[in-house]
Wavefront OBJ file of the C-alpha trace (Angstrom):
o trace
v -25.567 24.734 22.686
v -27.864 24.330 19.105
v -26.457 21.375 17.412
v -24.631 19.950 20.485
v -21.667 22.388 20.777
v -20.082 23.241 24.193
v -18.012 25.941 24.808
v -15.647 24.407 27.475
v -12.592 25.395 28.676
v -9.489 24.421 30.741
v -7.695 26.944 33.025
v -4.634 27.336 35.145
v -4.245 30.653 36.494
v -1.068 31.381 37.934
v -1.788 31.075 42.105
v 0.191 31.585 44.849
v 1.596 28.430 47.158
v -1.141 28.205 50.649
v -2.684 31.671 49.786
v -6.144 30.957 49.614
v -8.203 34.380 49.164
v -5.625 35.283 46.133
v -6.030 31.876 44.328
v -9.929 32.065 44.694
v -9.433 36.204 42.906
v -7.249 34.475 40.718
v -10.106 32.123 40.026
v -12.773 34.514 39.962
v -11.006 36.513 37.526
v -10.489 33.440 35.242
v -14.259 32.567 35.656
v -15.538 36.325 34.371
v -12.995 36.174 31.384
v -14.433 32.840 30.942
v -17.889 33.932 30.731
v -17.086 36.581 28.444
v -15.895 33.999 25.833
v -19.572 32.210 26.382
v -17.888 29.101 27.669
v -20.485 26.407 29.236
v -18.013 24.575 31.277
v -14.833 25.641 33.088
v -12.001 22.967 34.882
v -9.580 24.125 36.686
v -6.025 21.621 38.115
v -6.502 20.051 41.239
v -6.136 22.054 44.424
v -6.794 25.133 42.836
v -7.142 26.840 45.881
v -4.154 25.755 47.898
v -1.752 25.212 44.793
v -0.834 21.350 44.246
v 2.195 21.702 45.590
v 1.208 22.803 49.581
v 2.462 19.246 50.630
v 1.864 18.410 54.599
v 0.425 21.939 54.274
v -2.977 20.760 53.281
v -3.450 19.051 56.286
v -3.118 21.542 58.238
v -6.463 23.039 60.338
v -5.513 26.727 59.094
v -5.378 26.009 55.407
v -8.231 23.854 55.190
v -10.077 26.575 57.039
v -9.066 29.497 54.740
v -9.623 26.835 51.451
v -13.545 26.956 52.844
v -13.567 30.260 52.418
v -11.999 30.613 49.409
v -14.707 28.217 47.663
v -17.417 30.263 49.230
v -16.252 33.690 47.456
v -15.429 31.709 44.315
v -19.263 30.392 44.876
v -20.857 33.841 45.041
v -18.901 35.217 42.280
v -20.382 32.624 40.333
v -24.037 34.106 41.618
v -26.082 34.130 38.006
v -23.632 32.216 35.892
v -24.888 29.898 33.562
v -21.687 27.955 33.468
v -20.421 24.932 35.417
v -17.050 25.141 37.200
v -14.882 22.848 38.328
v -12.218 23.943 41.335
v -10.465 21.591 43.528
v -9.509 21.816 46.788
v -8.828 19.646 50.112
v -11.673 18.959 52.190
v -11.702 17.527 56.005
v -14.206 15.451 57.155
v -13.917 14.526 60.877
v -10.698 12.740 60.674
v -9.961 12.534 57.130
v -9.060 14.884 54.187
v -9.723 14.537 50.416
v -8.722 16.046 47.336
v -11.772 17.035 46.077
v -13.490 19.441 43.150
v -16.325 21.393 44.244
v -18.613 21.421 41.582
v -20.200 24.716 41.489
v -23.669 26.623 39.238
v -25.299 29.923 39.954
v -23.951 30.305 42.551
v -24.191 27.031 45.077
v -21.979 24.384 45.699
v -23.907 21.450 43.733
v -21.507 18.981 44.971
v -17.974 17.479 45.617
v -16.267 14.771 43.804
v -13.316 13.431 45.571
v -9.968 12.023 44.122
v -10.537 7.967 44.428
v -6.636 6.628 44.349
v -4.374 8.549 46.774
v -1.651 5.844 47.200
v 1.167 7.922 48.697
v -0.680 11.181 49.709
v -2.379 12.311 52.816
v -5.452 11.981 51.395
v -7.899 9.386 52.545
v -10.131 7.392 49.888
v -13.573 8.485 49.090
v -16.349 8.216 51.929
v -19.444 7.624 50.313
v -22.789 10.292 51.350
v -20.697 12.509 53.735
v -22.057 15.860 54.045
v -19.287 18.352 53.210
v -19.158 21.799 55.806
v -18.129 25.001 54.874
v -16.794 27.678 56.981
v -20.483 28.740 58.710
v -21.055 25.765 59.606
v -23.864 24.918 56.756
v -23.893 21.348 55.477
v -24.343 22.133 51.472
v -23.804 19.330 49.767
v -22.547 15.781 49.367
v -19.193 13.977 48.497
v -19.521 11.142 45.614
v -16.960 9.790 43.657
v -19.864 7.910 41.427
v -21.323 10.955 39.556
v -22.767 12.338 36.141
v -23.335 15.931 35.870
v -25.592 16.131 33.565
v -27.022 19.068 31.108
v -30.643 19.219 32.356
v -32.047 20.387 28.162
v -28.638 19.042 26.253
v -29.459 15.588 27.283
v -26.514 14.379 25.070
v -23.897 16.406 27.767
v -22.934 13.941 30.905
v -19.811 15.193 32.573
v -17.489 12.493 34.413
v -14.368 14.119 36.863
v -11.220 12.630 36.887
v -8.882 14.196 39.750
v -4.735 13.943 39.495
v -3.766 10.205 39.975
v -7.280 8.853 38.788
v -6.156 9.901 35.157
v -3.138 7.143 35.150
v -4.851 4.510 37.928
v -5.420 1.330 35.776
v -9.203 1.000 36.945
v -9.388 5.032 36.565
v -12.593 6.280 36.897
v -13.425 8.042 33.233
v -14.026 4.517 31.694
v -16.631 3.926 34.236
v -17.620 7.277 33.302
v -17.548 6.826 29.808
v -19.544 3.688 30.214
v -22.251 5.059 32.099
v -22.793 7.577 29.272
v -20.280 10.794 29.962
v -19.455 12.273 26.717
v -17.280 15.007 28.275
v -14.443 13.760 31.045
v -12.828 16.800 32.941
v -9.289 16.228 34.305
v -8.124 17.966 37.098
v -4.390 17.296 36.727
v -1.665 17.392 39.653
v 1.386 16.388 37.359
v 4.585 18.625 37.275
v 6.635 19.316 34.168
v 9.339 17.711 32.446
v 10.926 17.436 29.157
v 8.795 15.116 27.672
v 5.456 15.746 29.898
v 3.792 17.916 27.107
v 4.134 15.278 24.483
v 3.182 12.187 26.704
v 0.609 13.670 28.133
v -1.340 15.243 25.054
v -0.255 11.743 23.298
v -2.516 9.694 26.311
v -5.453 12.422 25.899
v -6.059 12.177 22.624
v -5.991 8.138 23.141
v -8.256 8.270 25.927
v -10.401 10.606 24.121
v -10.614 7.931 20.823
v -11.277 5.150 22.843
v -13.957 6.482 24.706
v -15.387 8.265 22.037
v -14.923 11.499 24.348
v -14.320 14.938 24.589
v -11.330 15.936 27.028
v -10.654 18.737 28.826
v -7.327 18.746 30.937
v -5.893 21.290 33.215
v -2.628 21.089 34.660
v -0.844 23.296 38.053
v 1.148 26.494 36.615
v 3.992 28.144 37.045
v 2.082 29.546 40.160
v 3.127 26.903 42.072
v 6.540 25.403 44.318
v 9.402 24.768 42.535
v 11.250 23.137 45.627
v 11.260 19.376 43.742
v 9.419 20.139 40.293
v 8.132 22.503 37.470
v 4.952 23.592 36.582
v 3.856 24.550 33.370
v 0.401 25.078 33.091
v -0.479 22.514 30.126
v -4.303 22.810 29.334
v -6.103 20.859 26.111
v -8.911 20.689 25.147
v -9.620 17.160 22.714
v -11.966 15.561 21.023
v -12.381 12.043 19.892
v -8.336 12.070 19.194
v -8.838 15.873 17.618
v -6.952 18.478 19.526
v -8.775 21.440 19.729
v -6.832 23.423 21.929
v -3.958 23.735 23.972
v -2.099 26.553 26.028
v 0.830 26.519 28.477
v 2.104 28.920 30.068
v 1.313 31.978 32.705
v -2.612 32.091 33.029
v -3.167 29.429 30.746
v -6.466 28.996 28.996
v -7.694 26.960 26.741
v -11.221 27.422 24.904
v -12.810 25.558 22.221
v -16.479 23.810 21.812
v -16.984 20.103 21.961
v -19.634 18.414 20.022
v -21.917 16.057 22.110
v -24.007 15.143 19.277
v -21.272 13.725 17.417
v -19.879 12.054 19.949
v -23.209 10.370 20.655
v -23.549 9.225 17.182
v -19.993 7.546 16.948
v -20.545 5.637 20.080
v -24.461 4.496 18.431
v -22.675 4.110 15.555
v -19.884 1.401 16.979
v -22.716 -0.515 17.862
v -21.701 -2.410 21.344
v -20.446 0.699 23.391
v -21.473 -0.475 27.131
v -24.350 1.167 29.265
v -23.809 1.386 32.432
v -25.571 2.764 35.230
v -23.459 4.280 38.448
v -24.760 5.799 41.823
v -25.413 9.728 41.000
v -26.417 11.853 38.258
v -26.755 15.528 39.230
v -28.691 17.784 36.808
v -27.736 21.527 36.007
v -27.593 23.757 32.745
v -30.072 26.139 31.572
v -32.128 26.091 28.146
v -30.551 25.403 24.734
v -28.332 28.843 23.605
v -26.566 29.487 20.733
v -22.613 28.222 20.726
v -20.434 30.701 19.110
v -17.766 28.458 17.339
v -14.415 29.031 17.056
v -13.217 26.083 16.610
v -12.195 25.232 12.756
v -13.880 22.786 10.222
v -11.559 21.783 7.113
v -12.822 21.534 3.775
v -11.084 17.902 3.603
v -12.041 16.395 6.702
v -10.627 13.155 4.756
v -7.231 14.683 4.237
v -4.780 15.376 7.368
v -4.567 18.667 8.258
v -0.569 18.825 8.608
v 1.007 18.892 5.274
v 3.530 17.765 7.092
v 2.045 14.491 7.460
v 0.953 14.235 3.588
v 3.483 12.003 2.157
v 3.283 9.517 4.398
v -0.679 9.532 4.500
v -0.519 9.185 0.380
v 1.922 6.694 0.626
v 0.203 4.602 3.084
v -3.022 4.622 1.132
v -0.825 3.553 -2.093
v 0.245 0.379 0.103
v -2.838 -0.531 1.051
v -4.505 -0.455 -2.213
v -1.735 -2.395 -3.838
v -1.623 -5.022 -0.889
v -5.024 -5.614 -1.718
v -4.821 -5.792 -5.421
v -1.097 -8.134 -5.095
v -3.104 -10.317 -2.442
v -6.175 -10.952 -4.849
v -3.941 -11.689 -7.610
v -1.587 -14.467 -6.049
v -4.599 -15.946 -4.713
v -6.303 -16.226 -7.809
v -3.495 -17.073 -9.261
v -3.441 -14.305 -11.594
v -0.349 -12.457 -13.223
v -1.889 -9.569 -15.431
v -3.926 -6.179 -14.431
v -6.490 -4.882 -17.165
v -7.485 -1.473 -16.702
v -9.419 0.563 -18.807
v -7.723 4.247 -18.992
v -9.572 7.131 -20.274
v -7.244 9.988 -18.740
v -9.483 10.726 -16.094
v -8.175 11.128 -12.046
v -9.671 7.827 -11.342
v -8.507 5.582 -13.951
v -5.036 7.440 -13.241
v -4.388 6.168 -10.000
v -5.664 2.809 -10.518
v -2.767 2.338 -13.225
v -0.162 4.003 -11.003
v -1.511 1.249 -8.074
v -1.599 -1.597 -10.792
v 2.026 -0.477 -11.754
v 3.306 -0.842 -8.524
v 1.256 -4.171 -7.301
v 2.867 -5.709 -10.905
v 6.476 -4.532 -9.336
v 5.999 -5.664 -6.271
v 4.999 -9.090 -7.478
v 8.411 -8.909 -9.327
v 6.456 -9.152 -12.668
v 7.623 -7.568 -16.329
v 6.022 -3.858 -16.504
v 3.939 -5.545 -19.562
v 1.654 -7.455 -17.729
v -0.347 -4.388 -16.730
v -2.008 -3.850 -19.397
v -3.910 -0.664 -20.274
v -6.497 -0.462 -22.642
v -7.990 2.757 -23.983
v -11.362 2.801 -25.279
v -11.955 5.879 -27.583
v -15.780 6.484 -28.759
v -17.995 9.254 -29.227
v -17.195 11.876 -26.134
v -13.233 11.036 -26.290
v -10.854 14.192 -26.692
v -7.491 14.003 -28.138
v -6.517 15.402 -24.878
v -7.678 12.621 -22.224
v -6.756 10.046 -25.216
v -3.118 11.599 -25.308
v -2.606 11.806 -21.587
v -3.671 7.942 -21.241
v -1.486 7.121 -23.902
v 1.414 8.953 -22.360
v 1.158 7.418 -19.197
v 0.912 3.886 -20.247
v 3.717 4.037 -22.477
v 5.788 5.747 -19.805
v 5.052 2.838 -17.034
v 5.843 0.281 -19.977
v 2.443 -0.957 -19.903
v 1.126 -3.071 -23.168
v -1.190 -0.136 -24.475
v -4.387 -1.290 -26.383
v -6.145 1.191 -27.954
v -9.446 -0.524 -29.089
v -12.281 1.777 -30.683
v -15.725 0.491 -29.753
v -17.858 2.997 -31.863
v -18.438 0.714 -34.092
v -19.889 -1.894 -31.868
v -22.393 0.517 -30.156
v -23.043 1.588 -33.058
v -24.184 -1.848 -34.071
v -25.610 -2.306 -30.720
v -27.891 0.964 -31.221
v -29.163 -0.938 -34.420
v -29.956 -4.418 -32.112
v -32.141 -2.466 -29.700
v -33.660 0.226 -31.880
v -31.821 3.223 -30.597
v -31.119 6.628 -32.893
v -27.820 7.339 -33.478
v -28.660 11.263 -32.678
v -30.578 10.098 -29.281
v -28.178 11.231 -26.255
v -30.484 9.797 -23.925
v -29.271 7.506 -20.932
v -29.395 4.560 -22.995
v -26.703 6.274 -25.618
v -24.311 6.939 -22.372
v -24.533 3.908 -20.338
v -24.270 1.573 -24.033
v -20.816 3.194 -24.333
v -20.206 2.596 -20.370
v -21.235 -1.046 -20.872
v -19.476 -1.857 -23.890
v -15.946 -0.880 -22.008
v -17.025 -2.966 -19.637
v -17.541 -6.132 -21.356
v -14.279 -5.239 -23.648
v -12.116 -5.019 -19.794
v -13.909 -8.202 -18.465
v -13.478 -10.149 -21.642
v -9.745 -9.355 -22.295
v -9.055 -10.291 -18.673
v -10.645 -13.898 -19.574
v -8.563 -14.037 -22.392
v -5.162 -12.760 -20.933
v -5.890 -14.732 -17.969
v -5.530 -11.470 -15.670
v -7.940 -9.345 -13.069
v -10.305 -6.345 -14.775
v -9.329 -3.552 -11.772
v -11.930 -1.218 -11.367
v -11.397 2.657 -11.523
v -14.259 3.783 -9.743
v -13.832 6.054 -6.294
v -15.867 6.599 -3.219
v -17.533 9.522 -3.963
v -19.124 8.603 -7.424
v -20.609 5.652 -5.530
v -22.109 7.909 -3.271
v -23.654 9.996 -5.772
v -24.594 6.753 -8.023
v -22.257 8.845 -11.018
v -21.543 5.448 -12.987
v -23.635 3.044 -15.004
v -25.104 0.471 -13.506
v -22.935 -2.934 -14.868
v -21.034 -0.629 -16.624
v -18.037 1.129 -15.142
v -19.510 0.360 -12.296
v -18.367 -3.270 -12.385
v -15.040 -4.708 -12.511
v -13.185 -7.884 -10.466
v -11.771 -5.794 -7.504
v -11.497 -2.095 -7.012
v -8.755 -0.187 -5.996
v -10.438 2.852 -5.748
v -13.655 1.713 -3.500
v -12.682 3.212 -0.138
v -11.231 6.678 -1.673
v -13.124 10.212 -2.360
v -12.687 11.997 -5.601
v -10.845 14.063 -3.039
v -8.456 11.633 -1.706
v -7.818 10.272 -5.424
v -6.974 13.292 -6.178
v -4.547 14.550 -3.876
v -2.366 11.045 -4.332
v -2.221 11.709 -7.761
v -0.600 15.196 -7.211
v 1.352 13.124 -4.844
v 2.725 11.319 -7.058
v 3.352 13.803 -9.555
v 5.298 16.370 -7.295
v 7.465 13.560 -6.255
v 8.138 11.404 -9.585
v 11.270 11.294 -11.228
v 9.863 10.876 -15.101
v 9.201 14.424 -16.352
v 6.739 12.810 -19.210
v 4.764 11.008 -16.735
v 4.571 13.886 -14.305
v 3.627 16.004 -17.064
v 0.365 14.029 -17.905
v -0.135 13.568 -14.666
v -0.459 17.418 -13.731
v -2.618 17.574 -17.382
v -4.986 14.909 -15.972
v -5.393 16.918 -12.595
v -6.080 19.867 -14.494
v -8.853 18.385 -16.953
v -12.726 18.542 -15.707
v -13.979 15.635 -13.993
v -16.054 13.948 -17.018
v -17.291 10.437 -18.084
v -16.998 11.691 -21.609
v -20.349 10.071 -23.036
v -21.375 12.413 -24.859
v -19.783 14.050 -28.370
v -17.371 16.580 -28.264
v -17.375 19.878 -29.115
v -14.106 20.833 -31.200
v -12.283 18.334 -29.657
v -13.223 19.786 -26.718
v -14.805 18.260 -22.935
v -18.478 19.665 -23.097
v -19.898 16.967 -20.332
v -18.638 18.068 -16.706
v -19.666 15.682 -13.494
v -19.153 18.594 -11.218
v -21.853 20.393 -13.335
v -24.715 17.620 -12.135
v -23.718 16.868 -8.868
v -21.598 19.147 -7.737
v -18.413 19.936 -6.198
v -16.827 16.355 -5.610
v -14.904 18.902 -2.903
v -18.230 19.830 -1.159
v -19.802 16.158 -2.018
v -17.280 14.792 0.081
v -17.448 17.220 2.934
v -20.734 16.278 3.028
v -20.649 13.116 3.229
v -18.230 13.089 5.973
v -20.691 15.111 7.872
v -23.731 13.491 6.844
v -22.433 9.522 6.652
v -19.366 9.390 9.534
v -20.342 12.455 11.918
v -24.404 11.546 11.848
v -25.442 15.023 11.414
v -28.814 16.368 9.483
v -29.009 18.976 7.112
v -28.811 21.742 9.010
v -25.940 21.229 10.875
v -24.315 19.715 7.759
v -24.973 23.470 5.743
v -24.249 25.384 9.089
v -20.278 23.761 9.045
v -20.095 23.525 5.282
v -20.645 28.018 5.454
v -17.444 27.880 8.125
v -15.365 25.486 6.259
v -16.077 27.337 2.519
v -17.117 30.845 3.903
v -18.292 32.773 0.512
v -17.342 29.776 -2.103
v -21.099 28.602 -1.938
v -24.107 30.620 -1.329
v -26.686 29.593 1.182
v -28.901 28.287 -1.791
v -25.971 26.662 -3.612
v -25.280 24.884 -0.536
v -28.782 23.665 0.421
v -29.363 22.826 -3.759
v -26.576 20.953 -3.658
v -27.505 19.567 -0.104
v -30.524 18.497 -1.603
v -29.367 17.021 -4.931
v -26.639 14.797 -2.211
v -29.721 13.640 -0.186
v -32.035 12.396 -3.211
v -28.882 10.352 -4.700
v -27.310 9.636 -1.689
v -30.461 7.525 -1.146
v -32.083 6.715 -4.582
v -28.439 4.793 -5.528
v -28.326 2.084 -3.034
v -28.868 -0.039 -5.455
v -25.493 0.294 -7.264
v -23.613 -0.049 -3.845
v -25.755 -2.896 -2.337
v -24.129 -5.257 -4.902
v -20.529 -3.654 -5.173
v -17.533 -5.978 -5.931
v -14.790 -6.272 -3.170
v -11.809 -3.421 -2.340
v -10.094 -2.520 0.485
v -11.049 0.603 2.857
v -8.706 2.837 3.533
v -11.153 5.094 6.229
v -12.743 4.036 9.088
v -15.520 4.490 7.031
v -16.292 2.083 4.300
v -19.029 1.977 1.809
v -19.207 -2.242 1.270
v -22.562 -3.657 1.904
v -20.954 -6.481 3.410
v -19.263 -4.467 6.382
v -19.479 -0.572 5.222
v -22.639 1.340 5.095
v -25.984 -0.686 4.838
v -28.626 0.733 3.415
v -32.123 -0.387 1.918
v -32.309 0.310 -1.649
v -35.713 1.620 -1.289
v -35.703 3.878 1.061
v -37.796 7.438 1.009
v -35.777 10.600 1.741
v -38.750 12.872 3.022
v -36.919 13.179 6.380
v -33.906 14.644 5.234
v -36.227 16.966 2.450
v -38.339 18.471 5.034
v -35.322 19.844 7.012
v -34.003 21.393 4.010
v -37.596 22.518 3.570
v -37.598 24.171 7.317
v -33.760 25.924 6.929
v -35.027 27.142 3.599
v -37.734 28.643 4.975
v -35.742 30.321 8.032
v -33.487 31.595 5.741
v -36.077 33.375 3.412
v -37.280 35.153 6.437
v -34.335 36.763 7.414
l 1 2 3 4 5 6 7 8 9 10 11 12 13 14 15 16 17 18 19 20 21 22 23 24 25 26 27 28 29 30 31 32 33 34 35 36 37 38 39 40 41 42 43 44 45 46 47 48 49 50 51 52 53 54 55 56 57 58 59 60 61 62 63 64 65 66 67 68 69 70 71 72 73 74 75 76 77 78 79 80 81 82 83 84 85 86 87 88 89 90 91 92 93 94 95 96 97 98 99 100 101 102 103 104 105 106 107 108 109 110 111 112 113 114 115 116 117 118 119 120 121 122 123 124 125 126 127 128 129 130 131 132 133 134 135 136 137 138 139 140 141 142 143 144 145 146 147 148 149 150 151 152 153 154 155 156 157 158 159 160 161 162 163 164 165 166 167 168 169 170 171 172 173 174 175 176 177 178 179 180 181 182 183 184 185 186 187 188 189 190 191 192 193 194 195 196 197 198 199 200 201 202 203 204 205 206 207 208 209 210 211 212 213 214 215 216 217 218 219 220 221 222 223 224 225 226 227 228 229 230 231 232 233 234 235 236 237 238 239 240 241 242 243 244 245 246 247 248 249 250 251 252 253 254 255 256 257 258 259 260 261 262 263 264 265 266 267 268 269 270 271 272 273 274 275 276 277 278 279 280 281 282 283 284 285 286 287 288 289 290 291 292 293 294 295 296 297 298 299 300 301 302 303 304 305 306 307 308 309 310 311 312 313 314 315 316 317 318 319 320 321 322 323 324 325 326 327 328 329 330 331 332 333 334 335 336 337 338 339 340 341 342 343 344 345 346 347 348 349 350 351 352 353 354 355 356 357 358 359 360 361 362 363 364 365 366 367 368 369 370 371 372 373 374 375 376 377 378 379 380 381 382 383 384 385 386 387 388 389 390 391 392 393 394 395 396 397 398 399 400 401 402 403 404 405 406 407 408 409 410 411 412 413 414 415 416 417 418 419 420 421 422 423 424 425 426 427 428 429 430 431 432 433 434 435 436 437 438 439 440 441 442 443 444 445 446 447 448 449 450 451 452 453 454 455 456 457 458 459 460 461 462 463 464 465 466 467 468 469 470 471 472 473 474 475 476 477 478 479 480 481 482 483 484 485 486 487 488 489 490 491 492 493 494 495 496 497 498 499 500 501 502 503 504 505 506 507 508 509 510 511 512 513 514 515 516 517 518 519 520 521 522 523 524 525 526 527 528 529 530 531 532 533 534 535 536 537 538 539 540 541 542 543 544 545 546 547 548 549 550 551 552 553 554 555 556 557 558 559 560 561 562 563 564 565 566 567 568 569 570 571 572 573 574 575 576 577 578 579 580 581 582 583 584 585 586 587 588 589 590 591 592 593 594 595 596 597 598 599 600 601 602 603 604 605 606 607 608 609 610 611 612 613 614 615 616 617 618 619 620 621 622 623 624 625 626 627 628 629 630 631 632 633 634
């Protein structure tokens, strides 16, 4: 369980209708197989024992008899198992019955929680404190509807139980769960099949799960069961904060995957005003932290959706919320012209495509974008052409204004060497744009968009009041990752072959601010080369900045998402060289100009991540230090 992982799992073995001793082999066999995957917490449906579909049966003396039994050799099988199981069953007390799940570890009955809304069953509503008897005679636990089980080392781990008609009551139980501080809420389903149960159902997990900032684990009856007035299919999920992790349906139905409490703490910190709640119970079980095999897959682009599939509409809808932004700042300024400074780069790309189709949109001539490209020392005839292209192709007004000479004569105000490629010969080129973009938009009486994405802001990659500046930016809530799969986008999809063509060109060019001379007309200055993949910068930051993890989680699921791409001291390098800016380049986002988020996650200082501009980063060093050191020794 290192890191917060749980291995849990939902099952639905396929039972037989009232026969007892075979479900509870059935069971048993489900609960060794179980263990052999190294899963932590097992749910089975409701009634596992009887089968959900016994009717009046389960009220009778005979069955309710033999269902003791059964939980008592599903107990003992369970004799030495570090692993909490969840089997349901109906339970008689004096004159009432309940649908209950016995909650069992090592072993012993821990305790029962019983189904609280039974509205049209033979089941009687919870009785608070009654002692529960099995078939000896022994009084072994208690029945409570109000309880946590909770993970006596993984304090982060607080299971709720949900039992068949609780899951669609309107006062259901797992939000008083989820209040109270359950980050995992087991459903022990009773619903049969139909045509459109599989869909509806995993459609109101994963919503459950992303409102309560949960993980889910459902398990539904099987084919096992009746088929006098319904279907059973088995369905068993396991979800995540919306994520499906698993699902299975079918004979024996299993599904297995590991749920991360740790994240799902930090999300609910993170939101700020998630209720606390205290309820009646909280039972303790779980031995010491072990290590959680995962199986469960991390993708490089945690940004990106993982159907392709669902990739054109994700790209457009970004495209329409960046130019809603940019057409609502303009009307309300009262402006009717874009200025964008174009260099051929990814970045500067896409904010010409969005300015394109914000000038459309506001039913304007194509010339009012205007696109200005600013060659000087570190331009190629390559990222020159490309801007050129592109322009011309969208029937922009292209301005091609050199500004060599004017650093040059700046260099000779402040005292700088022509031959000095210091900072101060990079960021004099950066400003100079800048002032050019800001001062054309004053005269044309039209908005200076920004270029600048997500990711560079992160990693502090721009000049300070140079390209880091501009009147609103398209490009604020976006990674280099995100900017660049729109642009492909669009390219696959467009209908001009010249534009496309650039397009693809500009993809395939090295991310570079070109500041510095070129080599035979060649790109010599590479971003990636300084800080590093903008692909593994922004899987970081997902980790790091969204997810709440440290270092060492962060390299243990960048090695399963990139495998053999990076080596352990590339990653933790690169780790490190993410930390230092991540922190040291506050400054540059503490005073950032507005654009919209497209994320949940948002980098504006005025309602995006907050961060003092100051800060040390010896906390996140010395954990590099520690997995650097543990990694040397092996």
């Amino acid at each position: 369980m290192r890191d917060g992982f749980v291995k849990v799992a939902a099952a639905s073995p396929l039972i037989r209708v009232a026969d007892c001793d075979y479900n509870a082999d059935r069971v048993i066999e489900t609960i060794r197989k179980a263990e052999s995957l190294g899963v932590k917490v097992l749910v089975f449906p409701e009634l596992t024992l009887t089968g959900v579909s016994c009717y009046d049966l389960l009220g009778h003396r005979m069955l309710l008899e033999d269902a003791k039994k059964a939980l008592k050799k599903v107990a003992a099988a369970c004799a030495g198992k570090d692993m909490l199981c969840l089997v349901g069953l109906p339970v008689a007390i004096d004159a009432q019955i309940y649908s209950a799940a016995a909650v069992i570890y090592r072993g012993t009955v821990q305790g029962m929680i019983p189904r609280e809304h039974v509205r049209g069953s033979l089941f009687s509503p919870p009785l608070e404190g009654s002692g529960v008897l099995l078939a000896d005679g022994e009084i072994v636990t208690r029945m409570d509807s109000d309880t946590l089980l909770v993970h006596e080392y993984l304090s982060e781990l607080k299971i709720g139980v949900e039992l068949g008609a609780d899951m669609d009551a309107l006062d259901r139980p797992a939000l008083r769960y989820a209040a109270a501080g359950a980050t995992l809420i087991c459903q022990m389903a009773a619903f049969p099949a139909t045509v459109d149960s599989t869909r509806e159902r995993m459609q109101l997990v994963c919503a459950d799960a992303k409102r309560m900032k949960a993980g889910l684990v459902l398990a539904a009856p099987g084919k096992g069961e009746s088929t006098t007035d319904h279907v059973y299919t088995g369905l068993c999920a396991v979800v995540e904060n919306g994520e499906l992790l698993a699902q299975s349906e079918g004979d024996d139905s299993l599904a297995v995957s590991e749920i991360d409490v740790q994240y799902l703490t930090n999300l609910r910190r993170r939101d700020g005003d998630f209720p606390c709640r205290s309820i009646g119970t909280e039972r303790i079980w779980g031995d010491k932290h072990t290590e959680t095999a995962l199986s469960r897959r991390f993708a490089r682009h945690p940004q990106l959706p993982e159907n392709q599939a669902d990739l054109p509409a994700y790209c457009e809808r970004i495209l329409d919320l960046q130019v809603s932004g940019l057409v609502k700042r303009m009307q309300y300024a009262g402006l009717e012209r874009c200025v964008v400074g174009i260099s051929g780069g990814v970045d500067s790309t896409l904010c010409l495509l969005v300015c394109a189709r914000a000038i459309r949109r506001m039913g304007l001539p194509a010339k009012n974008l205007i696109a200005c490209t600013m060659p000087c020392f570190g331009t190629t005839s390559r990222t020159k052409s490309n801007a050129m292209v592109m322009a011309e192709q969208l029937g922009a007004d292209l301005r091609v204004i050199d500004i060599g000479k004017s650093v040059y004569q700046h260099f000779e105000d402040i005292g700088h060497a022509r031959d000095d490629y210091s900072v101060a010969f990079e960021n004099a080129q950066a400003r100079e744009r800048t002032q050019v973009l800001m001062d054309l938009a004053n005269k044309v009486n039209g908005l200076n968009v920004g270029t600048e994405d997500l990711s560079e802001y992160i990693d502090g990659w721009c000049t300070y009041n140079g390209d880091h500046t501009s009147m609103y930016d398209v490009n604020l809530g976006l990674t280099k990752t995100q900017v660049r799969t729109i642009v492909r986008y669009l390219a696959d999809n467009g209908e001009d072959k010249a534009l496309c063509a650039a397009l693809y060109d500009v993809l395939d060019c090295p991310v570079s601010p070109e500041l510095l001379p070129a080599q035979d007309d060649q790109i010599t200055q590479k971003s990636e080369d300084t800080v590093g993949s903008y692909s593994l910068q922004d899987f970081f930051t997902h980790q790091i900045l969204v997810c709440g993890f440290g270092p060492r989680k962060t390299f243990r699921l960048a090695k399963l998402a990139y495998g053999k791409e990076f080596s352990d001291g590339e990653l933790i390098h690169w780790l490190r060289s993410y930390g230092k800016r991540l922190v040291s380049q506050q400054f540059k986002r503490s005073c950032l100009m507005d654009g919209p988020a497209v994320m949940d996650f948002s980098i504006s200082p005025r309602s995006g991540l907050r961060m003092p501009s100051d800060a040390e980063i010896g906390f996140f060093q010395r954990e590099l230090d520690e997995l650097e050191a543990t990694l040397e020794k092996k």
